[in-house]
PDBQT receptor file of N, H, CA, C and O in Angstrom, charges set to zero:
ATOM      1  N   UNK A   1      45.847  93.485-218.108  1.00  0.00    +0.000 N 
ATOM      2  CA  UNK A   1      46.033  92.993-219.452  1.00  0.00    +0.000 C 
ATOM      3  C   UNK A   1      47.519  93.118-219.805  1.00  0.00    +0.000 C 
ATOM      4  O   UNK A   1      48.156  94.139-219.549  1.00  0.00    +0.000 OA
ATOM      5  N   UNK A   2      47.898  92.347-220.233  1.00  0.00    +0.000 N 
ATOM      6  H   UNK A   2      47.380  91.517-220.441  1.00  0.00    +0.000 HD
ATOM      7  CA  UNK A   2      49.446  92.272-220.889  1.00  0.00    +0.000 C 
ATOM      8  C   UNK A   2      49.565  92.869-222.003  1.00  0.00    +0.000 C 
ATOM      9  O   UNK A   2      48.578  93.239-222.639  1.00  0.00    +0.000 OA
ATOM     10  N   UNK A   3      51.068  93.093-222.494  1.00  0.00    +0.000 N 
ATOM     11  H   UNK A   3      51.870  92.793-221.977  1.00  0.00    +0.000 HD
ATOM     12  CA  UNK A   3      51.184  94.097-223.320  1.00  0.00    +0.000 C 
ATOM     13  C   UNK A   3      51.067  93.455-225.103  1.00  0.00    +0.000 C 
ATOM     14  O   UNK A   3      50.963  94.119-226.134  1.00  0.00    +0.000 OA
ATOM     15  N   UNK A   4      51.125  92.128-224.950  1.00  0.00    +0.000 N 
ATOM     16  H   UNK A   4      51.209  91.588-224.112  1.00  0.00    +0.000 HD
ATOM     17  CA  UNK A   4      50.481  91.215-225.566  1.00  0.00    +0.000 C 
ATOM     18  C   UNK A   4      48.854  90.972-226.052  1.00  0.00    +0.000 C 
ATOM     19  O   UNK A   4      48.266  91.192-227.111  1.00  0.00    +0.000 OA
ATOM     20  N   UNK A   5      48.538  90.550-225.066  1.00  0.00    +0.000 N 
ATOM     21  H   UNK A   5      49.015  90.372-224.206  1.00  0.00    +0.000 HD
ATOM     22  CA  UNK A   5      47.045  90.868-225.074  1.00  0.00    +0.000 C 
ATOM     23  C   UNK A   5      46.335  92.357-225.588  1.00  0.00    +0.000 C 
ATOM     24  O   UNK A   5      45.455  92.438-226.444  1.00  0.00    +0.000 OA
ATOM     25  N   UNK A   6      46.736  93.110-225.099  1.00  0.00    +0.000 N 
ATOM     26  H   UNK A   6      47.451  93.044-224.403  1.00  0.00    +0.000 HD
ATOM     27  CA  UNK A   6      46.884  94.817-225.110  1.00  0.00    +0.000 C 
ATOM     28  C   UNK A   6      46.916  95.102-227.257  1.00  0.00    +0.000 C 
ATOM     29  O   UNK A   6      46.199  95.828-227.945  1.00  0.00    +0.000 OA
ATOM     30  N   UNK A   7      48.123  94.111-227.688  1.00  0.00    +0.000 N 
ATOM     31  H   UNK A   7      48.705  93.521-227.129  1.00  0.00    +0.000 HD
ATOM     32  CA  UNK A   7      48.309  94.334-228.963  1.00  0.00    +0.000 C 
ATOM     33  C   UNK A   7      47.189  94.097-230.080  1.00  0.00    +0.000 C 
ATOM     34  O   UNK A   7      46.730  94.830-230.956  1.00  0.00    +0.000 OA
ATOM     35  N   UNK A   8      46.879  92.493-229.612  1.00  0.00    +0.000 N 
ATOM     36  H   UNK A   8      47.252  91.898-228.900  1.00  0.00    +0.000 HD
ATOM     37  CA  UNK A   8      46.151  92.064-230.029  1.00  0.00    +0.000 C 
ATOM     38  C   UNK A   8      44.993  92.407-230.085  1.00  0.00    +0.000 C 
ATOM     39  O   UNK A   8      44.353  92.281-231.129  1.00  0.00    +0.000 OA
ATOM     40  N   UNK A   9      44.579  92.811-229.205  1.00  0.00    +0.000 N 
ATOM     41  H   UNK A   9      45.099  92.913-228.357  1.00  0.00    +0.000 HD
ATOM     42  CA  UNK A   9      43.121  93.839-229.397  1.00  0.00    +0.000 C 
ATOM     43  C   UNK A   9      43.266  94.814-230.068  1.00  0.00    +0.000 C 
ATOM     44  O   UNK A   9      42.490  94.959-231.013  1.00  0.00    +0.000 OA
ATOM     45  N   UNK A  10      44.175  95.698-229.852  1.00  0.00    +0.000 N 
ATOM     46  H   UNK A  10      44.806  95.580-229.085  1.00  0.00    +0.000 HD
ATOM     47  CA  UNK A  10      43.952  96.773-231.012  1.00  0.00    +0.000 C 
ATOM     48  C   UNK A  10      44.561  96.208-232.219  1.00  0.00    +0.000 C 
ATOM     49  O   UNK A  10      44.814  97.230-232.857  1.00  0.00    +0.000 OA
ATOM     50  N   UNK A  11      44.916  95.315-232.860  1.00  0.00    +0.000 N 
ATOM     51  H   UNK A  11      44.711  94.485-232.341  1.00  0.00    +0.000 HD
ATOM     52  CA  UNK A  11      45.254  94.638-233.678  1.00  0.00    +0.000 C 
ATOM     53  C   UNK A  11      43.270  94.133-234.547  1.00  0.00    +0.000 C 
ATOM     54  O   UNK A  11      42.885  94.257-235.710  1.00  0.00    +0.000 OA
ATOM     55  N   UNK A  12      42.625  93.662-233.458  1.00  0.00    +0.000 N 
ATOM     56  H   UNK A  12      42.937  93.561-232.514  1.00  0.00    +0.000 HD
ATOM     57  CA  UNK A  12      41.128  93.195-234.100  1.00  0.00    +0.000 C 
ATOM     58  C   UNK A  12      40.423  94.752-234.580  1.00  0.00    +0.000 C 
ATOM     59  O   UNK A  12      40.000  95.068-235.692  1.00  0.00    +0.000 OA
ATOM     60  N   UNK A  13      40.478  95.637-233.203  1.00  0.00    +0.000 N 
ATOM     61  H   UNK A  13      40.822  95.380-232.300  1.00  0.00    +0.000 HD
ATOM     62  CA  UNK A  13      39.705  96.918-233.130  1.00  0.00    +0.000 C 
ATOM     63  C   UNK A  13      39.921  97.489-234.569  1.00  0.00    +0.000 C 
ATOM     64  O   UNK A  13      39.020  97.896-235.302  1.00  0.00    +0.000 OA
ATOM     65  N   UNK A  14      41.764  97.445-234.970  1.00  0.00    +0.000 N 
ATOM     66  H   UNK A  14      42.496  97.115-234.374  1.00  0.00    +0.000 HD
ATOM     67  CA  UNK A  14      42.331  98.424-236.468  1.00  0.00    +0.000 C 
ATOM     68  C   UNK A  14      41.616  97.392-237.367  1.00  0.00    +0.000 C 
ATOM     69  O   UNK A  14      41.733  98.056-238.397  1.00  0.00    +0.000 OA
ATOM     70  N   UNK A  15      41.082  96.480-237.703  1.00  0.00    +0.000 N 
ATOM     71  H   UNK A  15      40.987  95.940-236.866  1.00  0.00    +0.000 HD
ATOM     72  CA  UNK A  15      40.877  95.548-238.585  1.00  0.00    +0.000 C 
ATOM     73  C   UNK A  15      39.452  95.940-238.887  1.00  0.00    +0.000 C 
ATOM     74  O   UNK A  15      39.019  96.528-239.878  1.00  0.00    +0.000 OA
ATOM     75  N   UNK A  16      38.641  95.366-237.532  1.00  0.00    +0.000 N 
ATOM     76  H   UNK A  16      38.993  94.888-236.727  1.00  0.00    +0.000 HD
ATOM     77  CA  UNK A  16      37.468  95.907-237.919  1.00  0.00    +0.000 C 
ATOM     78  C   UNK A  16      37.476  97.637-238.175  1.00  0.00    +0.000 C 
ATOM     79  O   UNK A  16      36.884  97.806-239.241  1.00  0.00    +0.000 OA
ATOM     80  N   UNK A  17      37.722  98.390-237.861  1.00  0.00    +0.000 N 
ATOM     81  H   UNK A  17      38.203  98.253-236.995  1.00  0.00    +0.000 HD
ATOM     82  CA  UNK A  17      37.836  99.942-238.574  1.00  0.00    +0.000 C 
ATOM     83  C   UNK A  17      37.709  99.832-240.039  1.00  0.00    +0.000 C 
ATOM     84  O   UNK A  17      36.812 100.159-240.817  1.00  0.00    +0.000 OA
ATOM     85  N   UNK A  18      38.723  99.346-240.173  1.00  0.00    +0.000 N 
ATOM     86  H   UNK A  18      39.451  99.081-239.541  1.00  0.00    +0.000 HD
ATOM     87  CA  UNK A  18      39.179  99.403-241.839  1.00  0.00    +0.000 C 
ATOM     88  C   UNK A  18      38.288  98.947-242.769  1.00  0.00    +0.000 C 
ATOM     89  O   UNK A  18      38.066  99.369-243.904  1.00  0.00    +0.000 OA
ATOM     90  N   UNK A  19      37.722  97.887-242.064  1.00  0.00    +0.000 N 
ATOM     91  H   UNK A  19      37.903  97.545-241.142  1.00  0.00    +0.000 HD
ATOM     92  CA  UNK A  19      36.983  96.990-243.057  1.00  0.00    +0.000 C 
ATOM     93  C   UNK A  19      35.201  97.377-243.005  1.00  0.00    +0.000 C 
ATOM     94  O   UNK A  19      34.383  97.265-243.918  1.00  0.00    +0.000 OA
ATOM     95  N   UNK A  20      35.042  97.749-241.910  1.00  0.00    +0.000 N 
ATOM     96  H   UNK A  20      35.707  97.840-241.169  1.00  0.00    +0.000 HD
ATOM     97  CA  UNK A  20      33.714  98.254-241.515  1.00  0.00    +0.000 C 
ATOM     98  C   UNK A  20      33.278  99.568-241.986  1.00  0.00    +0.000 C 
ATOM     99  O   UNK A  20      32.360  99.797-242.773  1.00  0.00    +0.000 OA
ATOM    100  N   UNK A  21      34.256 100.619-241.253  1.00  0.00    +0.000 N 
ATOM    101  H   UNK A  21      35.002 100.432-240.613  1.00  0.00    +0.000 HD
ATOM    102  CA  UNK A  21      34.216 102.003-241.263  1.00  0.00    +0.000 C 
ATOM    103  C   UNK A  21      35.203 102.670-242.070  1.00  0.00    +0.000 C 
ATOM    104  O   UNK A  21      35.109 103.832-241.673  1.00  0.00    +0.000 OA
ATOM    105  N   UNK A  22      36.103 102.647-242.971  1.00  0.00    +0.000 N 
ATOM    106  H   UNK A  22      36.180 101.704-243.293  1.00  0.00    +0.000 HD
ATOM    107  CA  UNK A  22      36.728 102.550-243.935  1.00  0.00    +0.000 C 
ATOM    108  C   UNK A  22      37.861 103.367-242.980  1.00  0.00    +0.000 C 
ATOM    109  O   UNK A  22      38.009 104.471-243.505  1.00  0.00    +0.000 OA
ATOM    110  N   UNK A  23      38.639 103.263-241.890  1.00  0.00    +0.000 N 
ATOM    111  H   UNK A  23      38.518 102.367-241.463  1.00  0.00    +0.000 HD
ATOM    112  CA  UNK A  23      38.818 104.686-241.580  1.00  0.00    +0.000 C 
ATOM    113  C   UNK A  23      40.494 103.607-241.667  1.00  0.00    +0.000 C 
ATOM    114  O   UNK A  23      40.777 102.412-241.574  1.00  0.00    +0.000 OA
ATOM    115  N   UNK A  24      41.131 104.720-241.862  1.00  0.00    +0.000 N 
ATOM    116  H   UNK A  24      40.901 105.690-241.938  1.00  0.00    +0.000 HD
ATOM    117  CA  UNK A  24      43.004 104.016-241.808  1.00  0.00    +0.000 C 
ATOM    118  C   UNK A  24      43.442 103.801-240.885  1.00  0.00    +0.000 C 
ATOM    119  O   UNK A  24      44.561 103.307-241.031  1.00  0.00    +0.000 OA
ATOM    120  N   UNK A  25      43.107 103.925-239.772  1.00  0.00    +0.000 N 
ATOM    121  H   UNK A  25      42.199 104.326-239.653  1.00  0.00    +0.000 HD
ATOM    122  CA  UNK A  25      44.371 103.789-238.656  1.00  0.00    +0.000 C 
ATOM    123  C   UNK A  25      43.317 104.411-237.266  1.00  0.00    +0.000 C 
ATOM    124  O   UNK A  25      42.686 105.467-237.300  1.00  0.00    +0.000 OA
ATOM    125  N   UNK A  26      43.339 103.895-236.657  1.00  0.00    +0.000 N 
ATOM    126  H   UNK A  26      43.852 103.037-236.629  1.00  0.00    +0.000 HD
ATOM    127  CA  UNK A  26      42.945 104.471-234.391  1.00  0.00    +0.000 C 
ATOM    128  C   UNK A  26      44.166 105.220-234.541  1.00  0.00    +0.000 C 
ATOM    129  O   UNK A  26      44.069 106.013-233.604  1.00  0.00    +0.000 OA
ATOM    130  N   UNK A  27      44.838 105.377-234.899  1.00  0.00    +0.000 N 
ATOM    131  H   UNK A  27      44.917 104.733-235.660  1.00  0.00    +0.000 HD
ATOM    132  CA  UNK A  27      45.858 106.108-233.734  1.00  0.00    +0.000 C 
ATOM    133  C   UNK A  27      45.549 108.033-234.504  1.00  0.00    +0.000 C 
ATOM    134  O   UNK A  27      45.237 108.560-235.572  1.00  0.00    +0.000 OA
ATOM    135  N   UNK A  28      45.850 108.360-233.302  1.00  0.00    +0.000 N 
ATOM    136  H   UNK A  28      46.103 107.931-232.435  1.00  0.00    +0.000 HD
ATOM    137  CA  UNK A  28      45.425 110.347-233.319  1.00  0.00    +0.000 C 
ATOM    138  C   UNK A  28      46.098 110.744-234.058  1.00  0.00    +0.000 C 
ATOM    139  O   UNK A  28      47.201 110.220-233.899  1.00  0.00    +0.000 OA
ATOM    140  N   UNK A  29      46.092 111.585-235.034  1.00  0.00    +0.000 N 
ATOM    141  H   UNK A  29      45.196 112.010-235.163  1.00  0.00    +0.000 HD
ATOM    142  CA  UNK A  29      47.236 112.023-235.910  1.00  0.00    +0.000 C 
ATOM    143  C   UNK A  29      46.989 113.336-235.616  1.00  0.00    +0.000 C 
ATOM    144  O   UNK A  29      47.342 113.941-236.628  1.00  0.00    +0.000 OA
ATOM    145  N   UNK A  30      46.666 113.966-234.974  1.00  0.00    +0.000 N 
ATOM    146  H   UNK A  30      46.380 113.474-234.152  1.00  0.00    +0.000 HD
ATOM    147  CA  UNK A  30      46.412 115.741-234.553  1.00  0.00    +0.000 C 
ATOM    148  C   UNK A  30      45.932 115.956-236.098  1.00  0.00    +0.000 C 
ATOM    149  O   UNK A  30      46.860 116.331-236.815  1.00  0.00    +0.000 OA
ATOM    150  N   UNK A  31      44.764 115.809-236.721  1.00  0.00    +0.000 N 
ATOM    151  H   UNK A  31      44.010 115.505-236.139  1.00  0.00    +0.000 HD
ATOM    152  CA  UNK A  31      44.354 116.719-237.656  1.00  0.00    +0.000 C 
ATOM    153  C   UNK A  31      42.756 116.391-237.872  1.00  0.00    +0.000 C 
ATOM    154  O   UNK A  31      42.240 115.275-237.925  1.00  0.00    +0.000 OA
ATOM    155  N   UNK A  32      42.055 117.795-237.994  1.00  0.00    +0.000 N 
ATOM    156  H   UNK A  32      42.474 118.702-237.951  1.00  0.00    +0.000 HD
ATOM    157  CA  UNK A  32      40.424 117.093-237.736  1.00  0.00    +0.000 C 
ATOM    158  C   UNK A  32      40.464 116.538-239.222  1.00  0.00    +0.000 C 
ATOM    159  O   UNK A  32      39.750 115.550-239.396  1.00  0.00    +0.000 OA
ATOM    160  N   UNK A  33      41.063 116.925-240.155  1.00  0.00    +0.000 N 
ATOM    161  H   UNK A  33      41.644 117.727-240.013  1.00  0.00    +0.000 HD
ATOM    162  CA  UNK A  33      40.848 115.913-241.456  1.00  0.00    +0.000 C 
ATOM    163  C   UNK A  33      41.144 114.915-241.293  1.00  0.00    +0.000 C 
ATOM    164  O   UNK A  33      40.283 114.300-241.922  1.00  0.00    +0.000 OA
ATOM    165  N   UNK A  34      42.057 113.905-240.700  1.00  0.00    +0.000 N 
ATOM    166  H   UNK A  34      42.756 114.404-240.189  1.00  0.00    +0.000 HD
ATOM    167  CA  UNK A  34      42.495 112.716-240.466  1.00  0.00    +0.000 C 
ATOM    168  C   UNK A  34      41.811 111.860-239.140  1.00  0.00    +0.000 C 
ATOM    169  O   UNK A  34      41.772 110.630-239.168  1.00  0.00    +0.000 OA
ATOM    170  N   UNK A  35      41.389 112.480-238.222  1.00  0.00    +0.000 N 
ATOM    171  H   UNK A  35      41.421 113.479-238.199  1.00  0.00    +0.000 HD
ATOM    172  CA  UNK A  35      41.069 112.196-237.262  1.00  0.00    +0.000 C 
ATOM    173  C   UNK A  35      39.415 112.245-237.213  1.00  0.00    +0.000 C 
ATOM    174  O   UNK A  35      39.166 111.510-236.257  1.00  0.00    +0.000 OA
ATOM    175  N   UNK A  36      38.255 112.682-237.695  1.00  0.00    +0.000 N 
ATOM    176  H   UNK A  36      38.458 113.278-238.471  1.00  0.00    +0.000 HD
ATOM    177  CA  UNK A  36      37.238 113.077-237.805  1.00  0.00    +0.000 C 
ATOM    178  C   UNK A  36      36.708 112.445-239.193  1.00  0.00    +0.000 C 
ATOM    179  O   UNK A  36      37.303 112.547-240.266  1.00  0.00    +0.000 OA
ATOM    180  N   UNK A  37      35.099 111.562-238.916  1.00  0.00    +0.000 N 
ATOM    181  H   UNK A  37      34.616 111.479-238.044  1.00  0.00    +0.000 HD
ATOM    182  CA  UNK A  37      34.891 111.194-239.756  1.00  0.00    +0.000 C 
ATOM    183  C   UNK A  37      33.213 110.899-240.010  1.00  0.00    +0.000 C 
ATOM    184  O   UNK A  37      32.637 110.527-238.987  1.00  0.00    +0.000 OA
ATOM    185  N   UNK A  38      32.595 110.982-240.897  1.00  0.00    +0.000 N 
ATOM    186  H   UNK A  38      33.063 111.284-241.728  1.00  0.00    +0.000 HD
ATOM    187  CA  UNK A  38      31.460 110.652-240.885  1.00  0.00    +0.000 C 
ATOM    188  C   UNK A  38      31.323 109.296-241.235  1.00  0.00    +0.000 C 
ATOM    189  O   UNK A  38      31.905 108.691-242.135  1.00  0.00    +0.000 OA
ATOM    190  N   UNK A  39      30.263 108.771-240.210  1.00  0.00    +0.000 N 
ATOM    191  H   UNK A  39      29.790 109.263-239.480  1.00  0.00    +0.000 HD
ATOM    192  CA  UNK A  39      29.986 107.121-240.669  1.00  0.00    +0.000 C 
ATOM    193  C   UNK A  39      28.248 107.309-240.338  1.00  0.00    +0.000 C 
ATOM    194  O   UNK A  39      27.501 107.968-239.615  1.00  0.00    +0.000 OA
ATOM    195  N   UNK A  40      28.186 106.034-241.615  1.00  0.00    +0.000 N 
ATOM    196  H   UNK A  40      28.793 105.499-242.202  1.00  0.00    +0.000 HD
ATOM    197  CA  UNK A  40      26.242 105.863-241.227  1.00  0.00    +0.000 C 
ATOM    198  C   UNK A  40      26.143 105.130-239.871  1.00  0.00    +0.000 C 
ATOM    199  O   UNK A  40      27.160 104.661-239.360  1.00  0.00    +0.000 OA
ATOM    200  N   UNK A  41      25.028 105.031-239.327  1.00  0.00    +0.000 N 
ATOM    201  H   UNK A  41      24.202 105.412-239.742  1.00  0.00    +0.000 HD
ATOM    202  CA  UNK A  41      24.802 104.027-238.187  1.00  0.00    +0.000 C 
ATOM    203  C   UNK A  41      25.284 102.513-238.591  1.00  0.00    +0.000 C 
ATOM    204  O   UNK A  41      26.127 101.845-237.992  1.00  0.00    +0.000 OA
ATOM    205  N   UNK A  42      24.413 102.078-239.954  1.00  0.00    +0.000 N 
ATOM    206  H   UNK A  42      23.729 102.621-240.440  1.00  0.00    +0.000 HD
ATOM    207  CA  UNK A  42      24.651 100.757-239.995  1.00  0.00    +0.000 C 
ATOM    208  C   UNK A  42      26.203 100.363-240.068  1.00  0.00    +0.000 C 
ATOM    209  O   UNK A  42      26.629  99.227-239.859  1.00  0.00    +0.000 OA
ATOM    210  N   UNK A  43      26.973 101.474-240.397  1.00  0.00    +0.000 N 
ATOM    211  H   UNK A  43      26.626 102.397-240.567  1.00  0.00    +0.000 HD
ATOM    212  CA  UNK A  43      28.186 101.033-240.320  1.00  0.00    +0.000 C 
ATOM    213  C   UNK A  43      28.713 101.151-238.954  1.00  0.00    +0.000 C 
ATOM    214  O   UNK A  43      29.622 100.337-238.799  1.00  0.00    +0.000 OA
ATOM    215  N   UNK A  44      28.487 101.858-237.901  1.00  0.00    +0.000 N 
ATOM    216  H   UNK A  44      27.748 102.520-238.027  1.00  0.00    +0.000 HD
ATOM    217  CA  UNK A  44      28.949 101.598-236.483  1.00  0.00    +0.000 C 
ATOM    218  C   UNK A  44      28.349 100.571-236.137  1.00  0.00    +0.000 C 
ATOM    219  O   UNK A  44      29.117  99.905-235.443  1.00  0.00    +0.000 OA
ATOM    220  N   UNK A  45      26.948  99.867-236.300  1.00  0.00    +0.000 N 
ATOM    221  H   UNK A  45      26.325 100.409-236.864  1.00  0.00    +0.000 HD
ATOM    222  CA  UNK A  45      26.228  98.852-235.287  1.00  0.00    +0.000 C 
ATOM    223  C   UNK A  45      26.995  97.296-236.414  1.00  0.00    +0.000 C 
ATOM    224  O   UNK A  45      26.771  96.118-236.135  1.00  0.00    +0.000 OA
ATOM    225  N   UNK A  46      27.726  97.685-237.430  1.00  0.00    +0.000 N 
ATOM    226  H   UNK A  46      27.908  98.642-237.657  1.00  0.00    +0.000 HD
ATOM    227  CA  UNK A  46      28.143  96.085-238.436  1.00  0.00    +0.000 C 
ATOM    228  C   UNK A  46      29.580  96.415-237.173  1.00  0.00    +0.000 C 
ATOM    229  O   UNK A  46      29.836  95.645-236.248  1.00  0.00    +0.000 OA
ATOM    230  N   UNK A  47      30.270  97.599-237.434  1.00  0.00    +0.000 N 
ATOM    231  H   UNK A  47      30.062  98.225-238.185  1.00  0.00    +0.000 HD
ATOM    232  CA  UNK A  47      31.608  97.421-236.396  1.00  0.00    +0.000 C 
ATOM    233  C   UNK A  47      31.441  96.885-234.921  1.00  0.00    +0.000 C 
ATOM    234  O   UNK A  47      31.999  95.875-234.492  1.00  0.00    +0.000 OA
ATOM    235  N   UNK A  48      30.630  97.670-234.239  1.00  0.00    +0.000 N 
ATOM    236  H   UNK A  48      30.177  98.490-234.588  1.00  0.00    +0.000 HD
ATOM    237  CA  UNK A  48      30.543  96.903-233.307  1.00  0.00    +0.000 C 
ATOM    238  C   UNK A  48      29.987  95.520-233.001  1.00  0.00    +0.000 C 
ATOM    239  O   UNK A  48      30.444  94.765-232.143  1.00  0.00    +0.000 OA
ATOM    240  N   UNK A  49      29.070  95.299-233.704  1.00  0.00    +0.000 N 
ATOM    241  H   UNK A  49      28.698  95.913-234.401  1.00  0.00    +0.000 HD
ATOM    242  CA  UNK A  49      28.994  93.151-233.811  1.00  0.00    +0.000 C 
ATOM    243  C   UNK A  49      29.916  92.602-234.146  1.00  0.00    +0.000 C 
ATOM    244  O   UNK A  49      29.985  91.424-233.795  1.00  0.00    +0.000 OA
ATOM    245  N   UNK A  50      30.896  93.092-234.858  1.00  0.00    +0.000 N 
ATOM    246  H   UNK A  50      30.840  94.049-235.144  1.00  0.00    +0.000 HD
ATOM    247  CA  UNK A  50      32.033  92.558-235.564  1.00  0.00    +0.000 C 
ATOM    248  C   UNK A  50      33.094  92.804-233.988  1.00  0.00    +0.000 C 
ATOM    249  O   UNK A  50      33.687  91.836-233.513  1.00  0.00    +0.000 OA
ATOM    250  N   UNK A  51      33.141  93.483-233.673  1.00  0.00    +0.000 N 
ATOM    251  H   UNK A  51      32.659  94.270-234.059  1.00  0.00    +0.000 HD
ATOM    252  CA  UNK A  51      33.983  93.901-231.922  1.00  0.00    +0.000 C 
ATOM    253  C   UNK A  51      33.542  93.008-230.579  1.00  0.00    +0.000 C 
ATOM    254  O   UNK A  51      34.056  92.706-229.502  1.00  0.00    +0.000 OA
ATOM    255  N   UNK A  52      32.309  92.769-231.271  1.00  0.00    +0.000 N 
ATOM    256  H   UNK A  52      31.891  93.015-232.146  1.00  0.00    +0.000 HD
ATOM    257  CA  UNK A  52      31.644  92.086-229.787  1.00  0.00    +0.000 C 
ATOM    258  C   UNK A  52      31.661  90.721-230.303  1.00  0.00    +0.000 C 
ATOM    259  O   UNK A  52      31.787  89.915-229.381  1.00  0.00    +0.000 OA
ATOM    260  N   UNK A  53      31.566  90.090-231.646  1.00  0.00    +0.000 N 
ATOM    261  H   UNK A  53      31.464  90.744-232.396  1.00  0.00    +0.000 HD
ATOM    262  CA  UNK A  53      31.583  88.579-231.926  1.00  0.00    +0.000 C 
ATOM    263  C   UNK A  53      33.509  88.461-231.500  1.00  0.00    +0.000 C 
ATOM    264  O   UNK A  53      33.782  87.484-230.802  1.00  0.00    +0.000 OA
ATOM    265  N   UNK A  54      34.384  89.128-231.784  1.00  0.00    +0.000 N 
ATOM    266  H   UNK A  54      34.163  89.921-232.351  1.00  0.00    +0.000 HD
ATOM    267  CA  UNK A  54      35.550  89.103-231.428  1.00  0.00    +0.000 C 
ATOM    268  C   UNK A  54      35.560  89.057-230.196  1.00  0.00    +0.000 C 
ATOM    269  O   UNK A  54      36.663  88.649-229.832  1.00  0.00    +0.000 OA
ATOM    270  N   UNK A  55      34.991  89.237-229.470  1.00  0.00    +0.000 N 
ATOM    271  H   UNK A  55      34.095  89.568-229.766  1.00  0.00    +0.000 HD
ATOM    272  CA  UNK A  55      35.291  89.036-227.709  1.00  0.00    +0.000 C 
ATOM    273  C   UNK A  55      35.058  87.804-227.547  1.00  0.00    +0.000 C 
ATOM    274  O   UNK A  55      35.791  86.920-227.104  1.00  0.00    +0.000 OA
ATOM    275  N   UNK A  56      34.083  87.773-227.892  1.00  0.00    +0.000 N 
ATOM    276  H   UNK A  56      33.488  88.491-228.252  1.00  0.00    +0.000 HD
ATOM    277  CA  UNK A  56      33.413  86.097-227.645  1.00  0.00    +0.000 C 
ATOM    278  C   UNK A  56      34.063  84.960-227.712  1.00  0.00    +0.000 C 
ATOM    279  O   UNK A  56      34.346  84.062-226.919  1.00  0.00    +0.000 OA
ATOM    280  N   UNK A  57      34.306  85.264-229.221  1.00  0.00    +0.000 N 
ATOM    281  H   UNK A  57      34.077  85.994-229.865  1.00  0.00    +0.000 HD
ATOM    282  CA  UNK A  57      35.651  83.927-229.485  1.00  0.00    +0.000 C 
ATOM    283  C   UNK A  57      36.326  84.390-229.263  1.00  0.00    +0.000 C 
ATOM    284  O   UNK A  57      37.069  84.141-230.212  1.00  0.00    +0.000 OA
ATOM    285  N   UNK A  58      37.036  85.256-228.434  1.00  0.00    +0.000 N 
ATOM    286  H   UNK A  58      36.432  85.458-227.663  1.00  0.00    +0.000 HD
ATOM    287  CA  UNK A  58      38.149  85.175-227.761  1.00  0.00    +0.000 C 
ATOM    288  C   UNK A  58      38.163  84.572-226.246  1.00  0.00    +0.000 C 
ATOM    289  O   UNK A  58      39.218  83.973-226.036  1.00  0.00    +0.000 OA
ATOM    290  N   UNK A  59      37.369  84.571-225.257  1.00  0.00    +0.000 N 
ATOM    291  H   UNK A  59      36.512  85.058-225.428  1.00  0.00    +0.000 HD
ATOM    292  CA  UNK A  59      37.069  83.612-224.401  1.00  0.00    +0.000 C 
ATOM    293  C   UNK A  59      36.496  82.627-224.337  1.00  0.00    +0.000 C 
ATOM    294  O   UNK A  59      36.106  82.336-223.206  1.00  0.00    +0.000 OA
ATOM    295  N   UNK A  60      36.113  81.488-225.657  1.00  0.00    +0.000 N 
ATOM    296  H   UNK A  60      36.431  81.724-226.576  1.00  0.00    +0.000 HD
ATOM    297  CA  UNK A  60      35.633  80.226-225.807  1.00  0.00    +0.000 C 
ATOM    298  C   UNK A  60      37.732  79.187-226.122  1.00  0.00    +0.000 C 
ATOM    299  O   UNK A  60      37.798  77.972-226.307  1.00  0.00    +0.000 OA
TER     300      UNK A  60
């Protein structure tokens, strides 16, 4: 994967986070308050359809 390609995905991944799982940012910030989070299921199984319809149209 290019470092391009590479961006752009975590570019969809931070999007859906935010919008799904309310969370600010993927990247590690060393703190279990910042880094650690409770989510319901329905909100991991809406993120991940939202992760996996993004793949899709990305190879059509």
């Amino acid at each position: 994967m290019t470092k391009r390609q590479q961006e752009k995905l975590d570019a969809i991944f931070t999007r859906v986070a935010q919008e799904e799982l309310q969370v600010e940012t993927l990247e590690q910030r060393w703190s279990d308050n910042l880094d650690f989070y409770d989510i319901p299921v329905w909100g991991i199984k809406n993120a991940l359809e939202r992760a996996y319809e993004a793949g899709r149209n990305s190879v059509k």
